[in-house]
N, C-alpha and C positions, 0 to 999 in steps of 0.2 A: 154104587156097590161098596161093602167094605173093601179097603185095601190093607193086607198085612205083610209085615216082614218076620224072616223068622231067619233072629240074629243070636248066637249062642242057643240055641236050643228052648228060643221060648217065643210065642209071637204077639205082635203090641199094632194096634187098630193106627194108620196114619190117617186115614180119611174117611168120616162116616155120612152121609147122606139121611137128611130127615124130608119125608116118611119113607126112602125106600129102606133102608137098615132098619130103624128104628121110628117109633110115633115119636119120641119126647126130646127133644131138644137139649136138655136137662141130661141125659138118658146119654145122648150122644155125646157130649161135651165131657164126662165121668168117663163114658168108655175109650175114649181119644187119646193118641200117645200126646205126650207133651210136647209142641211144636206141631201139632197134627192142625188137620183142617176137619173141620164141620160143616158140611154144605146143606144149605137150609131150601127145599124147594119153591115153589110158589106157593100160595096157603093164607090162613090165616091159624096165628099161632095162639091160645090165650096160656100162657105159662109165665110165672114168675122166674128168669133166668139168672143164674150165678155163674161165675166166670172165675175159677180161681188158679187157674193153669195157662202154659204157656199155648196159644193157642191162636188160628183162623177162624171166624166164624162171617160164614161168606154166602151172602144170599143168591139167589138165582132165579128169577124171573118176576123182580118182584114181592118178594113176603110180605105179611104186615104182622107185625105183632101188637096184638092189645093191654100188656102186661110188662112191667119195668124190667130193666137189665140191669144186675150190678156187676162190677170188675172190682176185686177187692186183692190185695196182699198179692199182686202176681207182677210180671212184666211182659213185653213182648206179646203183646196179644191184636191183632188187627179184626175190625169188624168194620163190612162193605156188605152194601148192596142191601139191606131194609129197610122197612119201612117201619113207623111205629105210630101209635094213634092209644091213647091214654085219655080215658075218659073219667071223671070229670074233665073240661082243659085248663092247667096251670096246677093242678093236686100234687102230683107225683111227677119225677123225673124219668124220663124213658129210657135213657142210658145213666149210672152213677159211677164216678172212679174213684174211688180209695184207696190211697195208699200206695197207686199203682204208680209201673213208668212204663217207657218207651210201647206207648199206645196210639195206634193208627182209626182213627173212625172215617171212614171214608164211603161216599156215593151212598147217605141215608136219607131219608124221608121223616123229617120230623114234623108229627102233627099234634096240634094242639097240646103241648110238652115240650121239655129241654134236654138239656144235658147236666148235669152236675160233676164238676170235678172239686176234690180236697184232696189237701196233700197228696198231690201227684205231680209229676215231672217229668218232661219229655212226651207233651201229648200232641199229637196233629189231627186236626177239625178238618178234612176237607172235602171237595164238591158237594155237601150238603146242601140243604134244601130244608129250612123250618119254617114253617106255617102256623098264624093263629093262636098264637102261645099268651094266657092273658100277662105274661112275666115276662123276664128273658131268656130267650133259647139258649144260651149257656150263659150257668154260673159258676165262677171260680171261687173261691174259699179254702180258708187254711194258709198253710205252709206250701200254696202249690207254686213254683219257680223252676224257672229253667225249659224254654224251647217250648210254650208252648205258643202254638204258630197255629190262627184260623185263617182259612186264606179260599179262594174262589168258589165262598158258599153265598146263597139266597136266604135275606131275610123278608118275608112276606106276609106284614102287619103282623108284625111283633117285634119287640125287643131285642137287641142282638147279643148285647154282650152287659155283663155287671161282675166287676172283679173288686174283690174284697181283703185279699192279704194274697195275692198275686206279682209275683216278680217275673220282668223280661217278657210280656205278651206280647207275640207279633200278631199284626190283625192287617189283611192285606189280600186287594182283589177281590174282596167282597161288594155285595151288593143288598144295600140294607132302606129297603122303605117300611118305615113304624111306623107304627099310628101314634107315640108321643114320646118316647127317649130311645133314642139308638144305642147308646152307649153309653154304659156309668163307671166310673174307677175313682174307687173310694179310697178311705182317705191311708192307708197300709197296699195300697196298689203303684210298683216302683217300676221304673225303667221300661214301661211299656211302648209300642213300635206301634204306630197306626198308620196306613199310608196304601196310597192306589186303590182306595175304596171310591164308591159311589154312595154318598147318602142323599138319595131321593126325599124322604120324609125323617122328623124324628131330632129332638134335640140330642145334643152331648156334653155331658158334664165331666169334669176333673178335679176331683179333692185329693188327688195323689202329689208322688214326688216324683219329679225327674220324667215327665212322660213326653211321649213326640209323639206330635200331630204329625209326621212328615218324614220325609227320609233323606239327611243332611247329604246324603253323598250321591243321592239322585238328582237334590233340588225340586224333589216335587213331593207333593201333600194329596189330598183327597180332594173328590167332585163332591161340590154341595148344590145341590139342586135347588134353583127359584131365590137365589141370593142375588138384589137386585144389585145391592151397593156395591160388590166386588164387581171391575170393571179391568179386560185385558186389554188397553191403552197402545202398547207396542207390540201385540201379536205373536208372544212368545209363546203362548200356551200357559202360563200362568199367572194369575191374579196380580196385578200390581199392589194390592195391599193385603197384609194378614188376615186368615180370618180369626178371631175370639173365641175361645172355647169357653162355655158355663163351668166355674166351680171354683172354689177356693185356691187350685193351682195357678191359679191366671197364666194359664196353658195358649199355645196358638197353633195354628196352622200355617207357616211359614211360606208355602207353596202352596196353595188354595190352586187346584186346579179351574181350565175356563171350560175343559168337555169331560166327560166319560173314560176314567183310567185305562180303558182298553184302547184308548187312542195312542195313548204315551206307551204303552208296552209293542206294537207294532214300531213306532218311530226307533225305539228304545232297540231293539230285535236287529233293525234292520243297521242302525250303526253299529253294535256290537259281531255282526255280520262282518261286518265292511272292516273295522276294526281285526277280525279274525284275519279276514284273509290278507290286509296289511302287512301284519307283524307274521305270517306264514310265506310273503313275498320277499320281505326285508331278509327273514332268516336265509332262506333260498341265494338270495341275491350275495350274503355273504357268505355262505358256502361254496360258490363259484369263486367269487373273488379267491377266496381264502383257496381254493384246489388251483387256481393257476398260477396265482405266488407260488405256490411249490414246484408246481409243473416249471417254471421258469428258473427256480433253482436249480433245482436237477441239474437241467442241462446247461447252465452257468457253471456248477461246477466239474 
């Protein structure tokens, strides 16, 4: 149902729901206060969507939309929970961001299609899911820099990532099997963060500057699947030798992991645990200390 408020003597739509408010998506998102939410039911949607307000757009049981999304000139806009399927596969992008910043895509269903981001900043990719994409499921290009972070998404034969004039990508947690490059960062692509993936299939190139395979203050790098020559010798958990990255960077992987990133995030979890409640013991223990030194003054003097 709509929901409105009615502030100074006028009222302005915070939540609309497509089809019970309105059929058009389009329709709901125009009549939306800014910061509102659009909840999209289950369905299949065929509508070209524009996005140029501050705004949710949040699916609910499922949607699929057969027709592209752009997000142009706005910020603060979070879209979770659709699905999208763009036909031909690899023509057109399913989601595009221009221009934009501090944008949330979360819990999508990408099929046969990507995402495209240009100059935009402060974007987060996560718990997705791309399928089938004859390219990669997301492209960066432009001036886009700053926080933009893919992390515990499924790549499934396809492409994952190709960054073009891209500054600071974190790419982590992922799980990426291609059918022939997982990852390209070319040669305007700086300071990018790659680490705690899985790559099952799929080579990786580097023609950038300053990029990391790895994560210096972890000590640990990504799982490569079916690499005979790395061998874990002393049972640490990772590779006694680097692994090589393709491209003109002569890029490495520093910390080649020997299993599955989810193994290090459990181990990782449970010292940080132990670590918490350490330093929550120590303070404690000098809090005592520190209350009967004065208790003992007291009555000293």
């Amino acid at each position: 149902s709509i929901i409105m408020l009615d502030i100074y003597g006028y009222q302005d739509l915070v939540v609309i729901t497509v089809p019970d408010d309105v059929q058009s998506i389009n329709k709901a998102i125009a009549m939306v206060l800014d910061g509102g939410t659009v909840r999209v039911k289950r369905g299949v949607y065929v509508e070209a969507i524009y996005i140029n307000k501050s705004i949710t757009l949040l699916g609910e049981g499922n949607p699929v939309i057969l027709m592209p999304l752009l997000v142009a000139y706005t910020q603060n806009v979070t879209i979770k929970g659709l699905g999208f399927i763009i036909d031909p596969p690899g023509v057109e992008p399913a989601i595009t961001i221009l221009n934009a910043s501090k944008l949330t895509l979360e819990n999508l269903d990408i099929r046969q299609t990507f995402i495209l981001l240009v100059n935009s900043t402060i974007v987060s990719v996560r718990n997705c899911s791309f399928t089938g994409n004859p390219g990669p499921s997301i492209s960066i290009r432009g001036k886009t820099s700053g926080n933009i972070i893919v992390e515990w998404s499924q790549f499934n034969q396809t492409m994952a990532l190709i960054a073009r004039q891209a500054v600071g990508i974190i790419f982590r947690y992922n799980t990426v099997n291609a059918t022939e490059s997982s990852i390209k960062l070319l040669s305007e692509c700086q300071n990018a963060t790659i680490y705690l993936n899985n790559f099952l299939n799929g080579e990786v190139e580097d023609y950038g500057l300053n990029n990391k395979w790895y994560n210096e203050t972890l000590r640990l790098g990504n799982y490569w699947f079916g690499i005979s020559s790395l061998k874990d010798m002393d049972g640490d958990g990772v590779m006694d030798e680097s692994r090589r990255i393709s491209g003109t960077a002569m890029s490495e992987d520093k910390y080649p992991l020997a299993k599955p990133f989810t193994e290090y995030l459990k181990s990782r979890n449970q010292l940080i645990n132990t670590t918490k409640y350490m330093m929550l013991a120590i303070i404690l223990a000098v809090a005592i200390i520190t209350t009967v030194i004065l208790l003992i003054r007291r009555r000293l003097k």
